[in-house]
Every structure is written in C-alpha cells, then in structure tokens.
N, C-alpha and C positions, 0 to 999 in steps of 0.2 A: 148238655153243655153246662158247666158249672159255673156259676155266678160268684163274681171278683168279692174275697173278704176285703175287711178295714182296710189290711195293710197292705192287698193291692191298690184300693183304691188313693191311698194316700201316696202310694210311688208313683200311681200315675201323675198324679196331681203336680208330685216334686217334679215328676219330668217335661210337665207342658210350662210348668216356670224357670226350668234351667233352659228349654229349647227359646224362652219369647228373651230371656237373660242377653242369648246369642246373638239374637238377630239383632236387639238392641246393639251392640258393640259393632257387629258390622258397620249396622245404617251411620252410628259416630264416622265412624274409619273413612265409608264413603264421602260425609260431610267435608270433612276434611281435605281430604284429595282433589275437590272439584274446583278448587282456587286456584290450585296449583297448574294442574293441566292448565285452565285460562290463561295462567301467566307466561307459562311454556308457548301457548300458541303467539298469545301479543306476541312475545319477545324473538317469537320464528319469523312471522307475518313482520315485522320494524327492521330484521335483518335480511333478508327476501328484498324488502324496499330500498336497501342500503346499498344491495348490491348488484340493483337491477341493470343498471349499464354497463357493468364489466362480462353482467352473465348475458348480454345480448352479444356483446364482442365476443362470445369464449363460444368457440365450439370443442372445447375439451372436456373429458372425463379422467377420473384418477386412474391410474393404472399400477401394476408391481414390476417389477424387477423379477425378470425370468428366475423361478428358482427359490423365491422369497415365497413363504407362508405371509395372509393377512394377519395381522393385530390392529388390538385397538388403537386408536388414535391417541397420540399424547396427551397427557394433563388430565385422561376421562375417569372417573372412580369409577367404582362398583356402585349400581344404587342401594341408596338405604332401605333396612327392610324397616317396613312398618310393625307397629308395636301393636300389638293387637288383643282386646282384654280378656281375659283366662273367664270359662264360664264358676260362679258360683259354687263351692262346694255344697252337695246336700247335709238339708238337717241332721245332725249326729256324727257328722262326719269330723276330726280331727287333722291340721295339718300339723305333721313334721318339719320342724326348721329344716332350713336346708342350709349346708354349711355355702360361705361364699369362697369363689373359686379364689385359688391362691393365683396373685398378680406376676406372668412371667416374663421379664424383661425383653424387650422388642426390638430388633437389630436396626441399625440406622437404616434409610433408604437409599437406595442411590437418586442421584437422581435422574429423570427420566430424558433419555437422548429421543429425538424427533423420530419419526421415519421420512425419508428423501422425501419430499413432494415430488411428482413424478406426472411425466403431461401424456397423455394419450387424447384419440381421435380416430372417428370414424370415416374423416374425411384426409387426413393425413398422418405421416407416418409408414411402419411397418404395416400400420393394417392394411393398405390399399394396396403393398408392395408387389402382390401377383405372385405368379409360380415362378422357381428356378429350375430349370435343365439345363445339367453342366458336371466341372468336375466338384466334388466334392471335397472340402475342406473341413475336417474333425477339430473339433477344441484337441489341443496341446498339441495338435501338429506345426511346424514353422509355415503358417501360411507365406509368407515373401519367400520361402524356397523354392514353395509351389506355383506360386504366379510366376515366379523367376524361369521355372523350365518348362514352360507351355509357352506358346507361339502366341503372336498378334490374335484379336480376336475370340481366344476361348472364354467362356463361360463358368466363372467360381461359383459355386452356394454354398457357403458358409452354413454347416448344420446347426439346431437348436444346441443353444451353451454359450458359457464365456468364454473365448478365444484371447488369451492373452499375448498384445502383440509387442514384442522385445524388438524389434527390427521394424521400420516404416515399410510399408507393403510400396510396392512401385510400380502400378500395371504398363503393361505395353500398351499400345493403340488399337483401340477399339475392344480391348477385353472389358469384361463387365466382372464386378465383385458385387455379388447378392446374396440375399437367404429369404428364403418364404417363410423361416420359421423363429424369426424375431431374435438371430443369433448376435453376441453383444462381442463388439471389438472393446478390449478395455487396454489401455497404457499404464495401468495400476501394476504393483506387487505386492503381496502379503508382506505383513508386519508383524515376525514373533520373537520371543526371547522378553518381554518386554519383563522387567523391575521397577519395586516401588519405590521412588525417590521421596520422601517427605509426604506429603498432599497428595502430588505426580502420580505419571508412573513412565521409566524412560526405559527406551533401546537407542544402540550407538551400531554405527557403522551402516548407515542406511544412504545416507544424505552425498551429494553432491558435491563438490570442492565449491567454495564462496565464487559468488560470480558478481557483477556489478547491477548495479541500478540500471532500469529502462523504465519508459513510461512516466503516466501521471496520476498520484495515487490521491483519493478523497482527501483522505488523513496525511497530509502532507508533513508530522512531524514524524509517525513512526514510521512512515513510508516502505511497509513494506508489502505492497499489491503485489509487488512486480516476480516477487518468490513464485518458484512454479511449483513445489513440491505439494501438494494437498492432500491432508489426510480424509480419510473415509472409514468411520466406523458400523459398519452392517450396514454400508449401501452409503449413511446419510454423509454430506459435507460439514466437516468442522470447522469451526470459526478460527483463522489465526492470530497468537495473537504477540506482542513485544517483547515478551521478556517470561522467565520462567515463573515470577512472582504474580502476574497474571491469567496464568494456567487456571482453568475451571474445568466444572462438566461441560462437556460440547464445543472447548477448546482445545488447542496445541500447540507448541512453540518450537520452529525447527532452529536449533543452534549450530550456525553451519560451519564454525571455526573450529568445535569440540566433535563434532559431527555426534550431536546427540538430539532425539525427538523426545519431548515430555508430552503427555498425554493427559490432561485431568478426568478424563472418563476410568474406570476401570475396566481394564480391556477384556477380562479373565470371562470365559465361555461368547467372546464376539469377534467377528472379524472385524482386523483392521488392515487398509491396503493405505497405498501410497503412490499419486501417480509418478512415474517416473521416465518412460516414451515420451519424447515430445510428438509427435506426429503420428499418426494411423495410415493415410492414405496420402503421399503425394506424389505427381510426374508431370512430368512439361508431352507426355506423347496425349497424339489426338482422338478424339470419339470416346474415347471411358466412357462407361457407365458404371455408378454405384449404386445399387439402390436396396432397401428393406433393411439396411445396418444399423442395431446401434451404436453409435460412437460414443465412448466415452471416458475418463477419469487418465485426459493425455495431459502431460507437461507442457503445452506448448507456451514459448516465449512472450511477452506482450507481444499485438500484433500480427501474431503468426496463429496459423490455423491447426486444428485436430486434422482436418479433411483440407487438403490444397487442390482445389482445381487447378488444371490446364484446359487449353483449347478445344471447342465442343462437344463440351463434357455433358453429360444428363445426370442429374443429380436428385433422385427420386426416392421420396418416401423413406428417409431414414430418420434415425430421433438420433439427434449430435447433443449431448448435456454433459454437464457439469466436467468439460474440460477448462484449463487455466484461465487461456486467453480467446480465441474468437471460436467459435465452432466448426464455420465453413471461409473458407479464405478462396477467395479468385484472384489468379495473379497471372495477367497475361494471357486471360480465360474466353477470347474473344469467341461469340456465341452459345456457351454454355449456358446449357437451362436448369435452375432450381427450381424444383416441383413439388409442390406437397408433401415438404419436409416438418419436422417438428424441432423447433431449434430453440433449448431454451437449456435457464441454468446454467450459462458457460463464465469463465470469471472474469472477462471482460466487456465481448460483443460478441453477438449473434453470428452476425456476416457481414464479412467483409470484401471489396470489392476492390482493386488496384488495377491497373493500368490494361482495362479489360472492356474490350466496345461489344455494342449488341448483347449483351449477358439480359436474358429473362430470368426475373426472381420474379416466380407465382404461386398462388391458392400455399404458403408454405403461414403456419402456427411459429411467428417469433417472438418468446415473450420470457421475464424474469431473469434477466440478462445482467452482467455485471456481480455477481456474487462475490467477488474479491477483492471490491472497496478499489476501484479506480474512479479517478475524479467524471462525477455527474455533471456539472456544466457543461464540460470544454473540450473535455480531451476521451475520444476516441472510444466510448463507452455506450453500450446501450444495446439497440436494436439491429440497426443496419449503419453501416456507414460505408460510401463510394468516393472513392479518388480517382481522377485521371481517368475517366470510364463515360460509357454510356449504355443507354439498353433500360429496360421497362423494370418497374417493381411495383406488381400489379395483382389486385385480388387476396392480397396478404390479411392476414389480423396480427400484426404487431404493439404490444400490448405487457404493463408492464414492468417494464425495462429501465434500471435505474442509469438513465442517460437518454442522449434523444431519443425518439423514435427510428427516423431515416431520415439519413442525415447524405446530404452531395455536397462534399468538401475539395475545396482545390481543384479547379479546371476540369470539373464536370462537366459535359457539351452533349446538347441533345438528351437528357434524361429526362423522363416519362413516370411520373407516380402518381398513378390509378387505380380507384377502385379499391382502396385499402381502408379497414377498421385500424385507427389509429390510437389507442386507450390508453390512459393511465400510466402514461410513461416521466419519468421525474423530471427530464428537461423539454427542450421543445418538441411536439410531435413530429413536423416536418422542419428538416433548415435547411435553405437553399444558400450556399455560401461558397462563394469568388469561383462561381460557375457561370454556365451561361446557358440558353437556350432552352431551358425547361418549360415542362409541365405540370400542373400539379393539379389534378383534375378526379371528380366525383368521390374525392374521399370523404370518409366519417373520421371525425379526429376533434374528441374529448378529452377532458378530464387532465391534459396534459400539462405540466411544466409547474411544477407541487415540490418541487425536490428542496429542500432547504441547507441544502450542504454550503462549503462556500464557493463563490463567485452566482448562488443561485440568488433572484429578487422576483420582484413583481413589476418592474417599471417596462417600459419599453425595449429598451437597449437590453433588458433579461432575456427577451424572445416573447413567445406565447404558443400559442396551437400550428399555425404555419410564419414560418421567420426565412425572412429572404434578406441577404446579406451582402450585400457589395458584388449584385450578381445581373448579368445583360441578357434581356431579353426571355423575361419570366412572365408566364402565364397562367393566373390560380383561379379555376373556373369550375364552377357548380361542385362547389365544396359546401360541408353540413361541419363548423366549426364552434363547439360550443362547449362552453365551462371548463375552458382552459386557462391557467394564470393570466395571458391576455387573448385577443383572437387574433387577428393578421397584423404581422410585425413584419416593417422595411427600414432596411436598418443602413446606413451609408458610411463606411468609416476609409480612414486610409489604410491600407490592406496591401499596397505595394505592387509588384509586376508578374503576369505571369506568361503562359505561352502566347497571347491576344495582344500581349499588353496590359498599359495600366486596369488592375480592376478598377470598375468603379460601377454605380448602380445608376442605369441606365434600362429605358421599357419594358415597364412592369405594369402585366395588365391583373387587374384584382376586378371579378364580373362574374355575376348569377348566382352567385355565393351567398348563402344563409350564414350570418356570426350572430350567435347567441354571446350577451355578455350579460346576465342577471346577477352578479352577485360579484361582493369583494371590489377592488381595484379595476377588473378588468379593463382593456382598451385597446381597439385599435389605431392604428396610424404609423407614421412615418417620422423615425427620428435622423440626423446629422451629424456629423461632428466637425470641426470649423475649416480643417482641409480636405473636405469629401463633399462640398455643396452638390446638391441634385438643379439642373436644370427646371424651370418652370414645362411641366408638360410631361415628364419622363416616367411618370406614378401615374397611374388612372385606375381610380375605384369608379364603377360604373356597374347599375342596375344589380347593385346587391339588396339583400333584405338584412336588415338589423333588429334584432330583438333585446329590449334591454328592462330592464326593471323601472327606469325612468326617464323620460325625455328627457329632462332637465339637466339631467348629471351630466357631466363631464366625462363623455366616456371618449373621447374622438382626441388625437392632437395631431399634428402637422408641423412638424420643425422645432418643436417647444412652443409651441403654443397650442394648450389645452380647448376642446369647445366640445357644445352641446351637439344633437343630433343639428341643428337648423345649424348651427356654425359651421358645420362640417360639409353642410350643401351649400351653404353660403358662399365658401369657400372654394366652391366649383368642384368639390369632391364627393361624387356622386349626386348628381343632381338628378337622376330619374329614378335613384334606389329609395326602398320602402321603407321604412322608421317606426317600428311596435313596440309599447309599451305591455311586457308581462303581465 
C-alpha cells in the first residue's frame, strides 16, 4: 500500500478544516432558530388560551366546497429561507466576481380574496344525512319539473354536484328531497362579460328592476342590507358596498337604476356568481322531508327563508349558508322538527320561526349569522328568532351570531329553551320578550352581548346573557350564565297589547342558576320604566349562586337602585343564594 506524499497529506489536512468550517456554520443557523420556535410556541399556547371557550362550544371542523381544490389560507407567505454560510475556499484557490443579477421589474399584486370560511361537523350536517333510495335528480336537470310529476310520497336524491335551481322546488306531501352525497342546491348564476371600468371592473344587464326598502339595517345611513342580490367570487362572499367610488378588492356595488355590477376584485381566470332565486325549497303540503342538502347563495327577501317549512316537516342534516336573509323559515310549521342542521353564514338570521306551535329546533350547529349588516341590537338578526309560535329549542350550539342568540318575540306561549351552548353572540344570548310561559332552563350561555353597533350598551336596559322582557310567567333555572355584558336582565317597559292583553312583566322565577360577573360593568337585576311598575313579589331570584370578582362592588340593582351582594339579600332578593368572591 503506498504511503500518502506531502501534498496528499496537506489536502487532507485542507479538508478536515473545510469539513470542522461547515459544521461551525450549521451549529450558528441552529442557534439562531431556537428562539424563534419558542416564540412561535408561546404565541400558539396565548392563542389556544384565548380561544378556549368558543373551542369548547364548537363542535366544528373546516370543510370545502364540493368541487374546490385546498389552498393556502389567506395572508400566509412562503417561509423565508435561511441564509446559510458558504464553506471556505481552499488555499490557492481564486474566486471569480460574479456579475450581480440584472433587477426585473415585478408586476403589482393583487390583492388576496379570502376563501369562504365554511362550517362542517361530525355530528351535524350532511355527514350524518344517511343513504338516499329514490329517484334521482342530475345537476342541470329542472329538479321542480321532476318533483312536479311524481306523486305524494316519492323519494328525490339529489346526485353529487351543484344543482342550479331557476324555479323554487315545491314538493307534495310526504315526498322527501335528499342526497347522501353532499349535492349543493345553489340560487346563484354565473357572471361574464365583465370590463374594466377605471379601478372597477363592470357587467350590465344582470340586476333586477329597483325594488324598495324592507327591514333594519346596522348602518342606518347607507341602508342598504335589504339588497338581495350577492356577489360571490370563487365560493367567497363579497362585502357591499355604497357607491361605485367605494369599490375595492373583496368588494361590489350593485347599480340598480343603470343596471350595472362593479366589481373591485379582478374577475379574469375566477368565478363569479350572483344570487338571483329567492327561495330553494317551499310548500304549505304535509310530512316533507329535506335532508343531506346544501342550501345556498338564494335571494331571499328580509325575513323570508332559503328553505320554507310547512306542517310536519323533518328538516335533517343539511348546511343552509350564506343565503340573503334567513336560512330556514317556519311559517305555519306546526310540529316540524329541525335536526342536526348546520345553519350558518345567512345575511340576516339563522331561523326563523312564525306562527308555528310544537316546532322542535335540536342537536342543529347555528352560528355567524347576519353577514349583510342588519341592525344587531333590535331588529330581527342573529341566531334564532320565534314569533307567534311554541315548541322546544334544545341541545343547540348557537354561537357567534351578530344579533341575539334566540330570541321569543311577540306572543310566544309555552316555549322551552334547553340544553343549549349559547356563545359569543353580539347581542343578548337569550331574550324572552312580550311572551309568556317560558322556560329557560340548563343552558351554557357566555361571552354574550359585546356588539357595539348602535342602540348596543352595557347598562341594564342593554340586556345581558338571558333578558326577559315585559314577559308572564318565566322560569330561568339551573342556568351556567357567565361573562356576558351583563348576566340576568328583567326588563318592564310599556310594550302595549297583545292576544292576552296588556303585556306586562309579571312571575318571573330566576333559581339554581350559577351567574358569573368577574369583570367590567357586569350586573344583574331588574329595571322599570315609570308606566310599566312591577308589583312587590312578581320577580323572585332564589337559591342562585353568584360569583364575582368582589363583594363589595355594586354588581346587583333593583329598580334603580344599585347594591352590593348583602344589599341584594337585604333586599329580600335571594336570601338562601350563595355570594363568592373570584
């Protein structure tokens, strides 16, 4: 074996100092980096804690849109590559400059449109929908032709695909309209032809003849909620907005006198659709069943639904999003059951309930509600809302929702709301108002009544987590009421007449109820107004528990007059309930 000359031995040598060169520059790189991960973790672990009580209410996961490929989430870069130090040249060795690259001008970006946030569940929705045997109904056939000439009772399944419906479907009695394979009813049409106006980019001859004003809109100057027309570019909802000098990206402004849509996205290689159906599903015949549908991107009017039940209808496992105004509408729906539905994203309210007894709303996902800027205090926005009706709304997780929670408005009798995750909804979680005979019983109901639009506050008379309102013979029992603008609000105004008679607020039992108030303003109690006096005896808080950040405070008031935990037993208002300081 021959033994290494000089000038091997001195290359090796170069090479065990280029190789120790190396590793140095590594171990730098790795120094560096180990801060960073730390920071990344704190700052996962501080959001994790931030969102711990929405993620206890959510039984949701993200899901797509039949049809849609994944991307990344909006606003995400590419990560940066690290810089990493070049090894040493060897002794003798020479470098060559290197010319630097010539600089090539770099196209503007657009900017970047969301993708739809989109609610999925393994506990409701399509996925639990079951199998369909029946006749089958293909995307681009006239489904309402088809339901039209089959007889009482047949069985639709809607195959996978979007079914575009031009006509409201109207089943007969007892027919069922389903799909097992997550097929989407959409009241959309594409939108092409489009040109660049300025900024813009516009198409004409799309739009509707001018209609008038309904409803009550957030923004009560430019007041235009009540427009049904909503664009949609590649799934997501665009924002509308006044005037054409206000067009951006992820805006649009429908001009319904010129009949012209401006667009500030650039539409060029994306779709854009445009609802134009108001309604998908409605009939006054009995037994319907709908279920495994998506419903979605309909016209409908304020206050009018995508899906309109009639009488004993079963209303199971479909996802109703991001139509105008309510999603699910019951009108004269007496005994119909909504089931483990997922109802979110609609531009007013979730579901709505009218002149409909015994209707069960259960185990159903209703959350982010109101997307087209209808007024949050007051008016007919949010989650749930019932009139003229009775029947259970139970096992829910409503959540969310910029407007109440669920709300019994007007001559509500005998309604039952139980067993519901009530979260993060911008005005009161529950409001019992110029109804009578309720329950409101083992709900969770947080984080409620935050919405800062106008007519919203902090005071009493605002509401809080459950608000009972000029209402006889209310009963709110082994409720978990906590960190919401205030916690149990009884509210007595003059309110007028209605099928009973005068409302007025009359035996109201408030018992076995946990109210957390730790922080801010919070408070419970009972306010008045000067022709609505409550009789001595007609309120009774009994055997709750109170948790508050401090005896001391003034968390309690009774008529306008403010007091401490001991005032408030003083006062004979609750005198065997518990009193803990956080």
């Amino acid at each position: 074996m021959a033994t290494p000359g000089p000038a091997r031995s001195q290359e090796s040598a170069l090479r065990k100092l280029w190789f120790a060169a190396l590793i140095a520059a590594a171990a730098a790189v790795v120094t560096v980096a180990v801060p960073v991960i730390a920071g990344e973790n704190k700052a996962t672990t501080a959001a994790k804690s931030e969102n711990a009580a929405e993620q206890t209410a959510s039984r949701v996961l993200p899901s797509h849109r039949p049809g849609k490929t994944t991307t990344a989430k909006p606003g995400t870069t590419k990560p940066k590559t690290t810089a990493t130090t070049a090894p040493p040249k060897k002794p003798g060795t020479t470098t060559t400059p290197t010319r630097k690259p010539t600089a090539t001008p770099t196209k503007p970006v657009e900017p970047t449109i969301p993708k739809p946030p989109v609610v999925d569940s393994d506990e409701a929705g399509p996925a639990v929908a079951g199998p369909c045997v029946g006749t089958v109904i293909k995307p681009g056939q006239d489904a309402q032709s088809i339901v039209n000439s089959k007889p009482a009772g047949t069985t639709f399944c809607f195959a996978a695909g979007v079914h575009r419906i031009s006509d409201t479907i109207r089943p007969k009695a007892n027919q069922v309209l389903a799909s097992a394979q997550r097929a989407v009813l959409t009241g959309s049409v594409p939108l092409t032809g489009w040109a660049r106006s300025g900024s813009a980019w516009v198409v004409r001859g799309a739009l509707p003849p001018a209609y008038g004003k309904s409803g009550e809109c957030e923004d009560n100057k430019s007041n235009i909620c009540y427009l049904r027309e909503q664009l949609f570019l590649d799934g997501t909802h665009l924002t509308r907005v006044a005037s054409v000098a206000a067009v951006k990206a992820g805006t649009f402004y429908a001009d319904y006198a010129a009949n012209a849509i401006y667009l500030g996205s650039n539409p060029a290689g994306h779709a854009v659709e445009m609802s134009k159906t108001a309604t998908a599903i409605e009939s006054g015949a009995t037994g319907v069943a709908v279920r495994g549908l998506t419903i979605e991107h309909f016209a409908s009017a304020p206050q009018a639904g995508a899906l309109v039940s009639g009488p004993g209808w079963k209303v199971t496992a479909n996802d109703v999003r991001w139509n105008h105004a309510v999603g699910v509408m019951l009108v004269k729906a007496n005994s119909t059951k909504v089931d483990k539905n997922l109802i979110h994203h609609n531009g007013q309210l979730g579901l709505g309930q009218y002149s409909s007894a015994a209707a069960a709303v259960t185990r159903n996902v209703i959350s982010s509600n109101n997307t087209d800027g209808f007024w949050i205090a007051d008016w007919e926005s949010g989650g749930i809302k019932s009139t003229r009706s009775s029947g259970t709304v139970s096992g829910n997780v409503i959540k969310s929702n910029k407007g109440i929670g669920m709300w019994a408005d007007v001559a509500d009798d005998g309604r039952v709301i139980s067993d519901n995750q009530i979260v993060g909804n911008a005005a009161d979680g529950i409001r019992y108002e110029i109804s009578r005979n309720g329950t409101i019983e083992g709900n969770t109901v947080t984080g409620n009544g935050f919405g800062t639009g106008r007519g919203s506050g902090t005071s009493l008379w605002d509401g809080g987590g459950i608000n009972v309102n000029t209402s006889t013979g209310v009963t709110i029992k082994g409720n978990r009421v906590s960190g919401n603008v205030n916690g149990v609000t009884i509210q007595s105004r003059t309110r007028g007449s209605g099928p009973w008679g005068t409302y007025l607020l009359r035996d109201v039992q408030v018992s076995g109820n946990t109210i957390e108030m730790t922080g801010g303003t919070q408070a419970t109690g009972m306010v008045q107004n000067s022709g609505a006096a409550v009789p001595a005896g007609e309120v009774v808080f009994s055997g709750n528990k109170y948790v508050l950040d401090d005896l001391g405070t003034q968390r309690f008031a009774r008529f306008g007059t403010k007091l401490t935990a001991a005032g408030w037993r003083e006062a004979g208002l609750d005198t065997v309930g518990s009193f803990l300081a956080n």
